[in-house]
N, C-alpha and C positions, 0 to 999 in steps of 0.2 A: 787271834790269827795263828797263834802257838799249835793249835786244834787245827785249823783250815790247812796248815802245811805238812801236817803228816798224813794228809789224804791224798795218797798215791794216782786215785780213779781222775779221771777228767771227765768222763761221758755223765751225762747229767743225770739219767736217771740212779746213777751208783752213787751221787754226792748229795741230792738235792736234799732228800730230807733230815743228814747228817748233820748236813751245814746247817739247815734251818735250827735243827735242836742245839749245834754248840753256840748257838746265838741269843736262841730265849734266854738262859740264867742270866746272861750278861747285861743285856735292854734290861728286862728284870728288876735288873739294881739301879739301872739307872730312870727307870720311870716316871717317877717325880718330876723329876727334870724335863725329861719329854713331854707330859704332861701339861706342862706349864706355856709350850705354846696353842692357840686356841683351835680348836676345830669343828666346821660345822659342815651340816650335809646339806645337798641343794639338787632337786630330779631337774634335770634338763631337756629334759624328752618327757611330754608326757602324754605322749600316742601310747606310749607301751605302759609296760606293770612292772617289768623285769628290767635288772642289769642298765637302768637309766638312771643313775647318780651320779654324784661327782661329792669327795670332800676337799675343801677348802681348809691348809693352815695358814694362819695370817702371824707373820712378824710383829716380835713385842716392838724390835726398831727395825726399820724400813732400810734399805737401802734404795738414794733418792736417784734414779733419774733424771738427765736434764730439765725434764719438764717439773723435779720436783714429787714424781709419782712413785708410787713402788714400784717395778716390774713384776710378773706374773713368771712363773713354770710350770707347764703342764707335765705329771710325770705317767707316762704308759707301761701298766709292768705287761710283763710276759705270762706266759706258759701253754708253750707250745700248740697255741690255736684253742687249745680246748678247756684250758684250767685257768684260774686267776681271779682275784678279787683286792679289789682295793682295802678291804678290812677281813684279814684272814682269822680261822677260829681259831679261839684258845688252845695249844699253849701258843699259838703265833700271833695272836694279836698284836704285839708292839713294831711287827716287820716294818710295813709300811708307813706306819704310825710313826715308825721312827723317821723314816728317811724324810715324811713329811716337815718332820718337825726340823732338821738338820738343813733343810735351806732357807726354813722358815726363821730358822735361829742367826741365817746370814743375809735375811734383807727381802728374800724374795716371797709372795704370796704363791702358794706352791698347792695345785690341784689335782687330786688323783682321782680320773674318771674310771668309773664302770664299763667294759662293752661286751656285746654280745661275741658269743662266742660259736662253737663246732661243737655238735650237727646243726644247731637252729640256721645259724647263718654261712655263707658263703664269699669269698672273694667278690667285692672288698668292702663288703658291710662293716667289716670291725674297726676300718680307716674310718667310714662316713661316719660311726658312732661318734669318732673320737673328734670329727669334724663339725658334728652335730654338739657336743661340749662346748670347745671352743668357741662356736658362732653366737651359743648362749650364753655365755660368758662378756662376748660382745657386745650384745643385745641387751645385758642385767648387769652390765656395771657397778651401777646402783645400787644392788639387791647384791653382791656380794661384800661390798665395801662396808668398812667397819669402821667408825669416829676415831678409833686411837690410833691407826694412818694415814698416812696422806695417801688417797683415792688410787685404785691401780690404772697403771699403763696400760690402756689397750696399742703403744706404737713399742708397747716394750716386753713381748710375748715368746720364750722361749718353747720350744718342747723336746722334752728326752723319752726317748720308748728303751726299752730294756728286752734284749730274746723277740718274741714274737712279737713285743709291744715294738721293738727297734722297726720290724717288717712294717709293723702298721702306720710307724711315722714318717717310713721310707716311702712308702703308698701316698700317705697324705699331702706330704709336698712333691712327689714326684709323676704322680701318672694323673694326666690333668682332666678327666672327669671330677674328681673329688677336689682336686687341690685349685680348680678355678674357682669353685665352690666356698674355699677359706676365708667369711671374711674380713679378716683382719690380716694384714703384712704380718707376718711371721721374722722376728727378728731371728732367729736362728735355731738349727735343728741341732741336736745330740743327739747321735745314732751309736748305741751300746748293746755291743755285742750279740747283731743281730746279722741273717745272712743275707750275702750280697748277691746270691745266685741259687736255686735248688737244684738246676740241672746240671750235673758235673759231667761234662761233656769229657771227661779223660775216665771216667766211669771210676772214681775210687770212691767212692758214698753215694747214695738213693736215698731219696727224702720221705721222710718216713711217712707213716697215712696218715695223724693229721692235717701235715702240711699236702699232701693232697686233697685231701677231703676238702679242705679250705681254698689252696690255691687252684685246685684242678688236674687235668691231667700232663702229662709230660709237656705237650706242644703248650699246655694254656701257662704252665711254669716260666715254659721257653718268652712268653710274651709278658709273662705279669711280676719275673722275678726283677728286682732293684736293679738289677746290673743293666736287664732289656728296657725299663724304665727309663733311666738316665740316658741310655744312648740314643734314645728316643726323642728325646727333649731339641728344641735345637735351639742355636745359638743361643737367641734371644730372651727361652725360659732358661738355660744357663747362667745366663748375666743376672737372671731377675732373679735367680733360686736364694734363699739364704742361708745364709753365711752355718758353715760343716763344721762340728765338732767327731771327733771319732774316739770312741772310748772302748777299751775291750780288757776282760781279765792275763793277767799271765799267763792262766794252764786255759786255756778255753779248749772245748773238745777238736780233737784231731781235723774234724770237716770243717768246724767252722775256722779253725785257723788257715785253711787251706781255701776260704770263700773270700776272705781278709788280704789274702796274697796280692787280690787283683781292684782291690777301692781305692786304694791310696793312686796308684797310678790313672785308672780311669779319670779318677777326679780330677787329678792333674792336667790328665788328658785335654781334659775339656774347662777348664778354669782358667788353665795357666798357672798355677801352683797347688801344691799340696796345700790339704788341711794338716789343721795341727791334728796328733793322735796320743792320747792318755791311755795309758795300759796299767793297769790296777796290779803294782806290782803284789806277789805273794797269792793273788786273790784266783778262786777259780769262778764258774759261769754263775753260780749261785751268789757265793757271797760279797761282791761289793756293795749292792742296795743292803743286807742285811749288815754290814759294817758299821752300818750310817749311823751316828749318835753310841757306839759301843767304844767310841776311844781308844779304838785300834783298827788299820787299814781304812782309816777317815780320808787318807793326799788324794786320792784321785777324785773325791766329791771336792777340794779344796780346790783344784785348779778345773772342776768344772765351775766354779761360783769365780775364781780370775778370769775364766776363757767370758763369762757373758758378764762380768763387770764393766769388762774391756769394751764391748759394745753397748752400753750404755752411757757413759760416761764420759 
């Protein structure tokens, strides 16, 4: 993190690949160890060729459940509509690998699906991918569960998106063509550091092309961004949504700090109380996934595994 905070830039493309590189040597040394939880791959889709996997880490010890089971975490990374992969190539390979293994290492069976991305697909294919995961997940219980835990929770199903993966988990439980579609109850969303609007109606940032490429044009922004989602909802998908975590870094770039201004109170708005909100101190947009298992700017993954203990338990 010594490294991560003499990086002056916030805007993502000036940090991203920095941060990725002062991260490799570190994972690096500790890959052994990462290693030592297990992982396997599983296509959940197999209409298609491409970008239809999901890998699965399974905890050496469980954390049980009232039912006794393990809970589940679906994790969504990001990159900006059109980049991303659940197992990135060398030298990054231990990215995800890592963060996998880092809730894996605290109880939970933790899946990181593949989805389609930009130009192939369009708003909001990259939700339904990740809905499509999920449901088979549902479906194959069975077929993921391993003898040396106790069976996973399908009443005990977390998911966190990260960047653009945050947009697409915002889509999944919120805009209800896909999210009546889910089916499994969703024990709770983590939304990390992803934007709650692309239309800045006071005009200080325009959203870049591929979040139009992806979301569409201004007016289709105006309808399909998170903030017009949620207000959308009424009452009674309110009361049934679940339960918010909000996680975002310290330096996050200047627009999306400025998208952030207005969730915590919407939410309220319509809830009746805030969500709690975790801000990864020290950390910018890149690195708190890549923190994961480096044993430095680890708290904010520690009080997201408190925030869904709490609901378990």
């Amino acid at each position: 993190m010594d490294i991560i905070s003499k990086f002056v830039e916030t805007a993502i493309p000036a940090i991203n690949l920095k941060t990725l590189a002062a991260f490799v040597p570190i994972l690096d040394e500790r890959k052994a160890e990462i290693e030592k939880i297990e992982r396997k791959s599983f296509i959940y889709n197999d209409k298609r060729n491409t970008r239809n996997e999901l890998d699965v880490y399974y905890p050496l010890n469980s954390t049980l459940t009232q039912s006794g089971k393990t809970p589940i975490l679906f994790f969504i990374y990001g990159g900006g509509f059109s980049t991303g992969s659940k197992q990135f190539p060398e030298p990054f390979s231990m990215g995800y690998r890592a963060l996998g293994s880092f809730f894996a290492q605290r109880g939970f069976i933790t899946i990181i699906p593949d989805y389609r991305l930009i130009p192939e697909v369009k708003f909001p294919a990259s939700s339904e991918d990740v809905r499509d995961a999920v449901n088979w997940v549902y479906a194959n219980v069975d077929v993921i569960g391993v003898p040396s835990i106790p069976a996973p929770d399908l009443d005990a199903i977390f998911i966190m998106g990260h960047s653009a993966g945050d947009v697409h988990t915002k889509v999944l439980s919120l805009y209800p063509p896909v999210s009546s579609t889910v089916q499994p109850r969703l024990k709770g969303v983590i939304w990390c550091g992803g934007s709650w609007f692309m239309v800045d109606e006071k005009k200080r940032f325009k959203a870049e092309v591929p979040t139009m490429q992806y979301i569409g044009s201004e007016e289709e922004q105006r309808q399909r961004q998170p903030k017009a989602l949620w207000n959308a909802l009424s009452d009674e998908q309110i009361k049934d949504h679940p339960d918010i975590l909000l996680v975002r870094a310290e330096r996050e770039p200047e627009w999306l700090l400025l998208t952030w201004e207005e969730i915590i109170p919407d939410i309220e708005k319509r809830r009746g109380e805030a969500p709690q909100m975790i801000i990864g101190k020290g950390h910018n947009h890149i690195s708190p996934n890549w923190a994961l298992c480096s044993g430095q700017g680890e708290e904010w993954g520690e009080e997201v595994v408190t925030w869904m203990k709490a609901r378990i338990n």
